[in-house]
N, C-alpha and C positions, 0 to 999 in steps of 0.2 A: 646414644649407642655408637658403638666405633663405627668405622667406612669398612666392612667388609668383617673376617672373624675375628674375633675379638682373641689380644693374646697377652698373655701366656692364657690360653684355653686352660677353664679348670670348671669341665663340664662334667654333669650326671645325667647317664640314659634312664628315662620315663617311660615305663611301661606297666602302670601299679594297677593291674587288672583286680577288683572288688571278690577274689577270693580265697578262703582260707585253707583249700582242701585241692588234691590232684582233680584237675579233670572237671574240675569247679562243683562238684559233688552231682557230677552226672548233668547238670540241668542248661551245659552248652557249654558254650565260651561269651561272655558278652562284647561287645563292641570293644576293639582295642585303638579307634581315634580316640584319644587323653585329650587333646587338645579340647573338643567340644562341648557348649556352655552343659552339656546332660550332667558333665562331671564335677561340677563346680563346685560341688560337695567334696571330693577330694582335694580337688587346686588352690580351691578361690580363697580368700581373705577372709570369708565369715563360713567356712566350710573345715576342712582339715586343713587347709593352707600348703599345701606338698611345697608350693613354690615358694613359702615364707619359708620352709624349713630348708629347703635348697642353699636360700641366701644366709642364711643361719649359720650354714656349717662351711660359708667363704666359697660356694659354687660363684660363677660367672654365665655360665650357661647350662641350657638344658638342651639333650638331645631326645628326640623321640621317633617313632619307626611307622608308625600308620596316619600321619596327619591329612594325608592326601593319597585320595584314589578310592573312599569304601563309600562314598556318595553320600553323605552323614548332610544333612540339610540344616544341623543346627551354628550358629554362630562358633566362631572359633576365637573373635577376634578381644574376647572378655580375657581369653588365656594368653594373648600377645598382649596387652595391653598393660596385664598386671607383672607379668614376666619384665617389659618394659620397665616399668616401675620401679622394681625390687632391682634393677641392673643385669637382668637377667637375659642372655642374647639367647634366642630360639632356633633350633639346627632340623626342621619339620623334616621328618623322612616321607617318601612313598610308601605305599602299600606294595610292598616288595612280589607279594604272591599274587598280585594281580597277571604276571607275568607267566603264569604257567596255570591259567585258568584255561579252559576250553575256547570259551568265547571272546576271551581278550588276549592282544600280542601276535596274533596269527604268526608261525615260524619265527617268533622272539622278537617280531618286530612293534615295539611297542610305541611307535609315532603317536598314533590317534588316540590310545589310551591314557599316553602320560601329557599329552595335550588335554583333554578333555578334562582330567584330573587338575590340571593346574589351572584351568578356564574355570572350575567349578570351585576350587578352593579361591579366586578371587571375589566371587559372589559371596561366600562364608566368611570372610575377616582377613583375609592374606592380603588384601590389597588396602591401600592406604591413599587416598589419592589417585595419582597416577603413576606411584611406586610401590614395590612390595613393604610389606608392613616395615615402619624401622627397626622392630625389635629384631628380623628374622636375618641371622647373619649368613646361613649356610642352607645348601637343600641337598639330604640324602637321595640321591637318585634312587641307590638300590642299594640292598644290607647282603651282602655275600653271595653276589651272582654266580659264582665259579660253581658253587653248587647245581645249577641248573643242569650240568656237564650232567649229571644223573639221572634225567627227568625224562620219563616215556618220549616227551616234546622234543626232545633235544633227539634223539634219535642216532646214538653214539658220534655226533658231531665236536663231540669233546666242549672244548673254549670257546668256541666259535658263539654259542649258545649266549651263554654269559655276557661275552661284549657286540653280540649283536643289541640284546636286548638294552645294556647300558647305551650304546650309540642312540639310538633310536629313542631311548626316553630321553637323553639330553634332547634332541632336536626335536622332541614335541614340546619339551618345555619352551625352547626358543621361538620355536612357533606359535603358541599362547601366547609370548611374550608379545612380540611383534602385532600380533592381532589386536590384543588391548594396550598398545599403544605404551608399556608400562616403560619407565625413562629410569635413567642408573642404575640399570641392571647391574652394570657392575661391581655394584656393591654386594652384592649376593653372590655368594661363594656355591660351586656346585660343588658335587663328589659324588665317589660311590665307596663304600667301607668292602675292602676285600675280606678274604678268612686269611689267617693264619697258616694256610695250608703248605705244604712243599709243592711247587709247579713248578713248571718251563713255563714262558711267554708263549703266545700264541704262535710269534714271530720266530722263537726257538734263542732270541739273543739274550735271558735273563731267567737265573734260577733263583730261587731263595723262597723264603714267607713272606709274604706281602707285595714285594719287588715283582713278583710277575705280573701282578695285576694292576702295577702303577706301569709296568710296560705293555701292558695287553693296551690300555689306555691310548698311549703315546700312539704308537702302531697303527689302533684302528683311527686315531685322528687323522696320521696319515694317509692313512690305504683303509676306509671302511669297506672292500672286497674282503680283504682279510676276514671278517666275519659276515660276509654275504650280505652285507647293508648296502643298497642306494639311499642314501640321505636328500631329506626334501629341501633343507637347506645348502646354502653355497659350501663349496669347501670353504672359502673364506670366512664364511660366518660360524663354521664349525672351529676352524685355525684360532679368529679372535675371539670366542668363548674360552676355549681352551688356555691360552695366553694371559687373561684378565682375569678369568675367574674361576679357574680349576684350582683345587686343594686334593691332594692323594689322601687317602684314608686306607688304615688298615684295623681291626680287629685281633686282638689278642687274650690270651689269658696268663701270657708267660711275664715272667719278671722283667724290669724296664732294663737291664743288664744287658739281656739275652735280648732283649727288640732292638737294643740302641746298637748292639754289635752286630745283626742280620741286617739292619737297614741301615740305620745312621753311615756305618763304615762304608756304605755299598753308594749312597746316594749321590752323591758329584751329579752322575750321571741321569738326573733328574732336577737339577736345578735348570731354572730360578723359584721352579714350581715348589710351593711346602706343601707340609705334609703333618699329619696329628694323627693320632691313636683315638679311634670309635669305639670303641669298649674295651677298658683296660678291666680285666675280671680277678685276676684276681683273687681265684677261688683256693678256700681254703687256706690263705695265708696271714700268717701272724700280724699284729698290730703294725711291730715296728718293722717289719717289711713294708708294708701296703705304705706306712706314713714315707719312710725312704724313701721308696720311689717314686711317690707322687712331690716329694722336696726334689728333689733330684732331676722330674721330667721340668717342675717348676724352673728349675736354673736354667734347663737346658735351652726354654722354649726365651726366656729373657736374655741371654744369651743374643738372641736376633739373628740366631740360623735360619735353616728350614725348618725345622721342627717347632709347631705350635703351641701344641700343649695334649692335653688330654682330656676322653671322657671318662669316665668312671662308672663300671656298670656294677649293680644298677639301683635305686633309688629304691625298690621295695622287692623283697622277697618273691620270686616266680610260685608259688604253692601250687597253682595251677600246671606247673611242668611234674612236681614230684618230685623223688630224687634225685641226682645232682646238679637238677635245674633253678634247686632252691638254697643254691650255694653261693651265690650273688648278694644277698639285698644287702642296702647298709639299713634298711629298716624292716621286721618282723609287726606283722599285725595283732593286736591286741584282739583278745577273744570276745568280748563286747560289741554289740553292733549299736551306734549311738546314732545313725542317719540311716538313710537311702540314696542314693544317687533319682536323679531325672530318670524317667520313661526312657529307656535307649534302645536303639538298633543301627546296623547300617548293612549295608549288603552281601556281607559272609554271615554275623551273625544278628539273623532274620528273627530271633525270640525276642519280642518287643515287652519288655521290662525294665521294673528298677533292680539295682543291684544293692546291697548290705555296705554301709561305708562302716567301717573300724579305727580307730585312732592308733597312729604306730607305735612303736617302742622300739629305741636300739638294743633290746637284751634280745638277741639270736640262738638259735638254739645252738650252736655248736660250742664246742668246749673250749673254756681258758681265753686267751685271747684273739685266735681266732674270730671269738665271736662280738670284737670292739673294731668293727668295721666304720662305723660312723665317727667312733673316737679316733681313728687312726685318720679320714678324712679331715676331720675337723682340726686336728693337731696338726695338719700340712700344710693345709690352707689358711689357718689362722684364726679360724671358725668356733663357734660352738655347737654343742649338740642341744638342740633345745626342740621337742618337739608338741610344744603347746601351741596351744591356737582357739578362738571361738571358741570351736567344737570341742575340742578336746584339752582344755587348760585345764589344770590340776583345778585348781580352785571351784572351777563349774563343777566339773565331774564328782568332785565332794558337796557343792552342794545340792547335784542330784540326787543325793544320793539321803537327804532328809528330809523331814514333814514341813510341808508347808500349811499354814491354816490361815484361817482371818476369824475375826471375835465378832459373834454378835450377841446382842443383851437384847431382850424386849418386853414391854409388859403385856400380861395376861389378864384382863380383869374378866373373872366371873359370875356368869349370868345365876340367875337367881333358881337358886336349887341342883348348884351343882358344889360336891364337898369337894375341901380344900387336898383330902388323900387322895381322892379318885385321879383330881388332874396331878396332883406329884405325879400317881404311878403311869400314865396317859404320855404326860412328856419324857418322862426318863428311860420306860421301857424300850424295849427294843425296835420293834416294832413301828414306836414313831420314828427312832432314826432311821430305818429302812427308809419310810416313806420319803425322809425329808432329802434323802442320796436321790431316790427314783425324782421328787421333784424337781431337786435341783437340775439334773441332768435334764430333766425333758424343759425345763421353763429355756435353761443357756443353751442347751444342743451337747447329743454329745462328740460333736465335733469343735468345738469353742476353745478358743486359747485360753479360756476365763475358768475349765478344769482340766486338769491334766492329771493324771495317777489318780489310783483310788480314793475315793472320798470315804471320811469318817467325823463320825460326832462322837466327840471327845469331852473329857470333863466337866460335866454338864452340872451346872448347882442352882439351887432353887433359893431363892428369897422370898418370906413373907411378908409385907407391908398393909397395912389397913389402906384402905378406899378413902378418898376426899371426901366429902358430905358435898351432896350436891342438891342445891334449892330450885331448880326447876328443872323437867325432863327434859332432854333431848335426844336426839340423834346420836347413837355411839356405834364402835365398836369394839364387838365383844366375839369371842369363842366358847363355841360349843364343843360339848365330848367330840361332836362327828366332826366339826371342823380340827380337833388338833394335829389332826397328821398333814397339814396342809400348811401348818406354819415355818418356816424356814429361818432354823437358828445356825448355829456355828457347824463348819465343816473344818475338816484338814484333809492338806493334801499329803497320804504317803506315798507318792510317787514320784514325780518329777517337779523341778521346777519352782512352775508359777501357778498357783491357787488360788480361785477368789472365789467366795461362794457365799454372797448377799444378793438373798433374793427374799421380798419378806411377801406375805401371801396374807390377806384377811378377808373372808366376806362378815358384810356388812350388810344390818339389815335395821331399820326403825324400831328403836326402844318404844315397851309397852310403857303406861304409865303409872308402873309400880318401882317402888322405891331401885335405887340400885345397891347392889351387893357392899355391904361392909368392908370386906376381905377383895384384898388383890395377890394374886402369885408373879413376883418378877424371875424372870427365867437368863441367866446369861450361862453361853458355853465358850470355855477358853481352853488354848493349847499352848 
């Protein structure tokens, strides 16, 4: 992985919450840390592969929003690792709403919180040694703090709000850092993704979209009074964070035309510092738009300006927002639920469950080309749209979608004084194939990988053969009437999969010593 963000950035935000419906169909929101091994059904390699299809369509990076801060105890470090792999540089945001909880950030100061956050994410897979993971090039501090300006908390304090809290989560991160002793920090790029908004600067020197909030920045590095922070660490050690490893971010949805003549034109006045687009959205725009600009941001970030590159939001349809929150995905979920995700929770959402995993589809519901969002990415980047995998490859999915069986033949030899119609009508009736379902299932379990989908006894045929001649008694075995519903011949699976259903059943008891039967019935059933 590069030393630091990888560029020309040609990132996609992650945030593919496991539902199909506004509101998740009443029953909460589940856990939105993505990163965590619970989802691995989404991400991983023998799951949906989210991250194999990222690299698919010419991504470089993934960006995501809750990776750190919801106290999630499970590994994370399965989804750096394979992200690694695939070339994929990881941009882990905070739990942005940690900051305007009752009990965390008291007056926006988020020191202890976003330390504690990043002390607990090195126990989970963020740490690597005694540096942060390689995969991880950048850390979202916070996703559109200006908003705070709003929040009962804030208390009409305006800005102040916003970059008190960004001051104060950078300098708990640095404090984690220091305390676990973690070495080349530098290579780990910070930031915070502003909005779009029209502001003044805190400081009153800079108007525009985005530009105030890369000046709120500057400002409080200088003077953090300006938003009522005493910081734990030195001003110098704030100064050379700042210096080595700050990246500006802004959030958009407007064409890259209109960002690059708001900012680009404006920026002089913020170098050496770069800067990238946190969610270019996008919404609602035709193919050959969305493909332009993102060739376009591509030139500019190769170029070896400020300007890095871009992410692209976002990687699956919000369904859970509803209307025009579901204007984003480049991938729409198929109606099928073909998994479940891990047992999950973390500390907003407390409903400890698995979630429904569905396999995607780039056909979106909106009209014409608008809704070739995936193809418009993939044609910029040089990518394809290919969204099979394990889970969800054409080829499995068809052949889930048929009978599976296994053939068994066996012979019947009958005991003396029972007729050759009686047992035809004994094995072929119904009745014994019930039995032989019920056996099967209780002798394998019916939890066993050995049935899956409904079982059935299928073409079943009867063969007549005469009996050996046999010159002394012995020990045999044989079936009575009452024993045939206990014999186990052929099954099929019409469900899923994998089917195996050999299991053969006889009791056995001491031949009397009269002659044995003439007559044998062989029985085989095939699909």
């Amino acid at each position: 992985m590069p030393d630091g963000l990888v560029r020309p950035l040609r990132g996609i935000t992650y945030a593919p919450l496991p539902c199909t419906s506004e509101g998740c169909g009443n029953h909460g929101l589940p856990s939105t840390d993505f990163l965590q091994a619970g989802y691995q059904a989404q991400w991983g390699l023998e799951g949906r592969d989210d991250l194999g299809v990222m690299a698919k369509l010419g991504a470089n990076a993934v960006r995501t929003y809750h990776a750190l801060g919801l106290k999630v105890h499970k590994d994370h470090g399965g989804f750096l690792d394979y992200a690694q792999s695939l070339g994929l540089q990881v941009l882990p945001g905070f739990h942005t709403q940690l900051a305007n909880e009752p009990t965390e950030c008291p007056d926006f100061d988020c020191f202890e919180t976003w330390k504690a956050a990043t002390l607990h994410g090195f126990k989970t897979g963020f740490k690597q040694g005694d540096e942060w993971h390689p995969s991880i090039g950048a850390l979202t501090l916070l996703n559109e703090p200006d908003y705070f300006e709003g929040a009962p908390k804030c208390n009409g304090r305006g800005q102040a709000c916003g970059l008190k809290a960004a001051l104060s989560a950078l300098d708990g991160v640095l404090a984690a850092e220091r305390e676990m002793g973690i070495a080349n920090v530098s290579r780990v790029k910070l930031t915070v993704a502003w909005s779009f908004g029209l502001r003044t600067s805190i400081d009153g020197k800079v108007s525009g979209p985005g530009i105030y909030g890369f000046q709120n920045i500057v400002a409080g590095i200088q003077d953090p009074s300006l938003a009522g922070y005493t910081p734990r660490s030195s001003a110098e050690e704030l100064a050379e964070a700042f210096r080595t490893r700050w990246v500006h971010c802004v959030n958009t949805n407007s064409p890259w035309d209109f960002v690059r003549e708001n900012i680009g034109s404006a920026y002089d006045q913020f170098l050496p510092t770069p800067w990238f687009i946190g969610e270019y959205g996008a919404s609602q725009q035709p193919e050959a738009i969305i493909r332009n600009d993102l060739m376009d941001m591509q030139r500019e970030a190769e170029a070896g300006g400020a300007f890095m590159g871009v992410a692209f939001h976002q990687f699956q349809t919000a369904y859970w927002k509803g209307g025009s929150g579901m204007s984003f995905g480049i991938f729409a979920l198929q109606d099928e639920k073909v998994t479940e995700t891990a047992w999950i929770s973390d500390r907003v959402a407390n409903i400890w469950r698995a979630w429904p995993v569905h396999c995607l589809t780039p056909e979106l519901p909106f009209q014409g080309s608008r809704g070739r969002r995936a193809q418009a990415v993939a044609s910029a980047w040089g990518g394809v749209v290919d969204v099979s995998s394990y889970l969800c490859s054409p080829q499995r999915r068809l052949e889930e979608t048929q009978s599976h069986a296994t053939s068994l033949s066996c012979d019947v030899r009958l005991a003396s004084g029972m007729s050759l119609a009686s047992s035809q009508a004994a094995l072929t009736g119904d009745d014994f194939a019930k039995r032989l379902v019920q056996r099967t299932v209780r002798v394998l379990g019916a939890d066993s990988a050995a049935v899956r989908g409904a079982l059935d006894l299928q073409n079943f045929e009867l063969v007549v053969k005469p009996a050996p001649e046999m010159e002394e008694p012995q020990s045999r075995s044989f079936v009575s009437m009452s024993m045939v519903p206990a014999l186990i011949a052929l099954l099929a699976c019409t469900g899923t999969s994998l089917c195996i259903a050999l299991y053969f059943f006889a009791k056995t008891r001491k031949a009397t010593q009269t002659p044995q039967p003439k007559d044998a019935a062989s029985g085989a059933a095939a699909v």
